[in-house]
C-alpha positions as CSV (number, residue, x, y, z in Angstrom):
1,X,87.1,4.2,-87.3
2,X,84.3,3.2,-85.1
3,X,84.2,3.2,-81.1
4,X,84.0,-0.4,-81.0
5,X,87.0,-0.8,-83.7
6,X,88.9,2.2,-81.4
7,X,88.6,-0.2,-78.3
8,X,89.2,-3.2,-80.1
9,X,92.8,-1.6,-81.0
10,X,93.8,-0.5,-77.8
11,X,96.1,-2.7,-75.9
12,X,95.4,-4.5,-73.1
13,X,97.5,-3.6,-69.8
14,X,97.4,-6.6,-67.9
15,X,97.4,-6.0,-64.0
16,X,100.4,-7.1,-61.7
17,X,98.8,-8.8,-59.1
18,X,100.3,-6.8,-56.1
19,X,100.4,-10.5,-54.4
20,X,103.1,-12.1,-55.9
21,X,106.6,-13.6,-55.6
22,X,108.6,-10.4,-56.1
23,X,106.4,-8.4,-52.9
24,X,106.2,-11.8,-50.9
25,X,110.3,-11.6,-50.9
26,X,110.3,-8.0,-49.8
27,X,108.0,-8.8,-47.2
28,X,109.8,-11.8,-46.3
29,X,113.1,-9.1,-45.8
30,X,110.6,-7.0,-43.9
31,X,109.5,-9.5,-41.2
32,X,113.4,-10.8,-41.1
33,X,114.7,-7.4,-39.5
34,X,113.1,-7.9,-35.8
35,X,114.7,-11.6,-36.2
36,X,118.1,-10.1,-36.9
37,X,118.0,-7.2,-34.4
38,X,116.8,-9.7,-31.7
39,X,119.5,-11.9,-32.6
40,X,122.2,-9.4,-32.4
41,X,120.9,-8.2,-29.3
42,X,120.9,-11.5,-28.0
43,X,124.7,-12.3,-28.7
44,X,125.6,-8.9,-26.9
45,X,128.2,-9.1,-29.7
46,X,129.7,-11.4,-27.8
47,X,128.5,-14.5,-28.0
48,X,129.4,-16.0,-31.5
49,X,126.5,-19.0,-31.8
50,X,124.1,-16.0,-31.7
51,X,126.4,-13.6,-33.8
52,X,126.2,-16.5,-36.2
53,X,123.2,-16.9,-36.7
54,X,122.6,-12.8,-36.5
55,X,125.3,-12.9,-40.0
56,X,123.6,-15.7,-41.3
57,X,119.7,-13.9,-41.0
58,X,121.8,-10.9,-42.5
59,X,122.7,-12.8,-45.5
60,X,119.7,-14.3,-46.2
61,X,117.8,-11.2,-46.0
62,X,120.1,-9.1,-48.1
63,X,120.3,-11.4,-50.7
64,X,116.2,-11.3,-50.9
65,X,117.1,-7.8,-52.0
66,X,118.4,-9.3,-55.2
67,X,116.4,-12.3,-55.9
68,X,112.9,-10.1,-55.5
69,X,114.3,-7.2,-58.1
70,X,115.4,-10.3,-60.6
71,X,112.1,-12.0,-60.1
72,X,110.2,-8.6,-60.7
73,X,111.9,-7.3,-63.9
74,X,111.9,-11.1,-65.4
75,X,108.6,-12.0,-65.1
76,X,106.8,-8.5,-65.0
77,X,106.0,-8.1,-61.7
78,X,106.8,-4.3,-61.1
79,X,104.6,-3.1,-58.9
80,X,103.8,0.5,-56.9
81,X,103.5,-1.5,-53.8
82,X,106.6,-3.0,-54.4
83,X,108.5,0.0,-55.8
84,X,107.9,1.7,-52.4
85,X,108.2,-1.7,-50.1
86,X,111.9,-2.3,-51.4
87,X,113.7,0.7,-50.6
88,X,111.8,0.4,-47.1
89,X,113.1,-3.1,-46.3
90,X,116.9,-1.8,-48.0
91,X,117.1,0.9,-45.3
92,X,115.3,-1.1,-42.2
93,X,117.6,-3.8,-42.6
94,X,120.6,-1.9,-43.4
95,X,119.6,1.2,-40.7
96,X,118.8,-1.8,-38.2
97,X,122.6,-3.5,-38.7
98,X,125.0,-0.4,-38.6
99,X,122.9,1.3,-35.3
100,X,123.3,-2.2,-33.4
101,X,126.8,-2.0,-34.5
102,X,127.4,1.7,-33.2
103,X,125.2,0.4,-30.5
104,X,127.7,-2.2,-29.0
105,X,130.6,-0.2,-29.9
106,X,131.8,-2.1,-32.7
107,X,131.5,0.5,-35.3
108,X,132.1,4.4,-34.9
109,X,128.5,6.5,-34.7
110,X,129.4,8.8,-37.5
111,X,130.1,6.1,-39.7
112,X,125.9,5.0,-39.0
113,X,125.4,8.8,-39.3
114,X,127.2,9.4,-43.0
115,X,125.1,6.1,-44.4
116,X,122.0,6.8,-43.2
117,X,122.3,10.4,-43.8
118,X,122.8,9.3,-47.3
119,X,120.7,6.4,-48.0
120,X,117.3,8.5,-46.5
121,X,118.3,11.4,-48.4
122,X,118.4,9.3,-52.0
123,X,115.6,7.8,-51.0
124,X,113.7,11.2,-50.6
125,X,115.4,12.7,-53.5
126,X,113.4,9.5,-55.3
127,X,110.1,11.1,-54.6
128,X,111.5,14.4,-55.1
129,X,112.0,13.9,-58.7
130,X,109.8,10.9,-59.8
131,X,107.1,12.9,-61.5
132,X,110.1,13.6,-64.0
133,X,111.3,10.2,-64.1
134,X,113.2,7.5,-62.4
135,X,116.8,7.8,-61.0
136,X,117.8,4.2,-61.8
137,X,120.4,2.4,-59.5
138,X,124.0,2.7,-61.2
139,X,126.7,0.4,-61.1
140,X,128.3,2.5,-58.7
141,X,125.0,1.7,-56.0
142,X,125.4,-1.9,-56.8
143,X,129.1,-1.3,-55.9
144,X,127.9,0.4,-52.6
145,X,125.2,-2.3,-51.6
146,X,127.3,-5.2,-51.9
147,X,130.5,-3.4,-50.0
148,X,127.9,-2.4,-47.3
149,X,126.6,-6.2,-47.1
150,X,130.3,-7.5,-47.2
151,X,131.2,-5.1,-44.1
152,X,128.4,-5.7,-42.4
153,X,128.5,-9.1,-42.6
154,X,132.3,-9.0,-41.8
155,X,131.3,-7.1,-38.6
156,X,129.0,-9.7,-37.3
157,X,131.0,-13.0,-38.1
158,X,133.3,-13.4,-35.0
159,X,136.5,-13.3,-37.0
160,X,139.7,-13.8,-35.4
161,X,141.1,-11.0,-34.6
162,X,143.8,-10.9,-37.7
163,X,140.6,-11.0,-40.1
164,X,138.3,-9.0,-37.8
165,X,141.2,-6.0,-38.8
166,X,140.4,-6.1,-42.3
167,X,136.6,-5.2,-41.1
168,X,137.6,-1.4,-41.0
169,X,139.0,-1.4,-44.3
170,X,136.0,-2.4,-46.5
171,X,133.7,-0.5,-44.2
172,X,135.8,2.6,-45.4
173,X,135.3,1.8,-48.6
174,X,131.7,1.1,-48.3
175,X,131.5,4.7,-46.5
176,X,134.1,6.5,-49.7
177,X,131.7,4.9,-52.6
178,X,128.0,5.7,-50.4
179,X,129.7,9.3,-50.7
180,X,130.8,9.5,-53.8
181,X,127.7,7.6,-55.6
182,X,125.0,10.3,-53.5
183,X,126.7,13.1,-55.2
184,X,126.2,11.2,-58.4
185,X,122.8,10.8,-57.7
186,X,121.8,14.3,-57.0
187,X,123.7,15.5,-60.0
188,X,121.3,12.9,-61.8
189,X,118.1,14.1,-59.8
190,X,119.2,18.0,-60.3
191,X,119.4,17.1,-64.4
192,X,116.0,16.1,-63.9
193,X,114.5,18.4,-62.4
194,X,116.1,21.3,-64.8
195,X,113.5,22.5,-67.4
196,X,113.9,21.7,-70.7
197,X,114.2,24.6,-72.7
């Protein structure tokens, strides 16, 4: 086989274009965080037109979190940029909601502690390992995003006070599965990491 035959044959890797929907939607989640936390701020947790509208920026951006990921895998637009940029805006937003929480004494500190603790330390195990592959999200993390989202949202809505009790609840759940699925994670990252023989 000649050179020119040899290059003919090889495949063509098309480039993602590192503008595109998928990255424009993270960065859209990105930019939405100062909106929330000024929001939240200005309700004082107290005001419910601002808490509101603080839930309802909350939403929206979380559920970027979704639509970017589908639009990636379904039309091909995986990037590095974005593969970095996601978990970023994931952990500002989330990071952003639970400390304004602890801040206005609407949600226990160690409860921010034991999340974040968590959700930066998967994120760094991540790099740790990706030179030996990927640690993909499980069902369990999908489990644990959307109870997060749910309680956080919860929190923020001003709820009567028979509904703002049930608050607690599926934050504790949220807190037992963000637990449970970073020990499932670092068993992953560990199996990883161990050489094969």
């Amino acid at each position: 086989m000649t050179g020119a035959e040899s290059t003919a044959a090889a495949p063509v890797v098309a480039r993602v274009p590192v503008l595109n929907a998928a990255n424009a939607l993270t960065a859209l989640r990105l930019m939405l965080v100062p909106v929330f936390g000024v929001s939240v701020i200005l309700s004082g947790m107290t005001h419910a037109g601002w808490r509101i509208a603080a839930c309802l920026i909350f939403a929206v951006a979380s559920a970027t979190d979704l639509v970017d990921g589908w639009i990636a895998r379904r039309f091909g637009l995986v990037t590095s940029v974005g593969k970095v940029a996601d978990p970023i805006a994931d952990k500002a937003l989330t990071g952003a909601a639970l400390v304004l929480l602890s801040w206005y004494d609407r949600l226990p500190w160690w409860v921010t502690a034991v999340i974040l603790a968590r959700e930066l330390g998967i994120t760094a195990l991540r790099f740790w390992v990706i030179r030996h592959g990927v640690i993909a999200a499980s069902r369990g993390g999908k489990i644990k995003t959307a109870l997060q989202i749910l309680a956080i949202a919860w929190y923020l809505w001003p709820m009567p006070a028979a509904l703002a009790a049930v608050g607690p609840w599926i934050m504790g759940a949220a807190v037992v599965v963000t637990v449970l699925t970073g020990f499932d994670y670092i068993a992953q990252a560990l199996r990883l990491r161990r050489p094969t023989p």
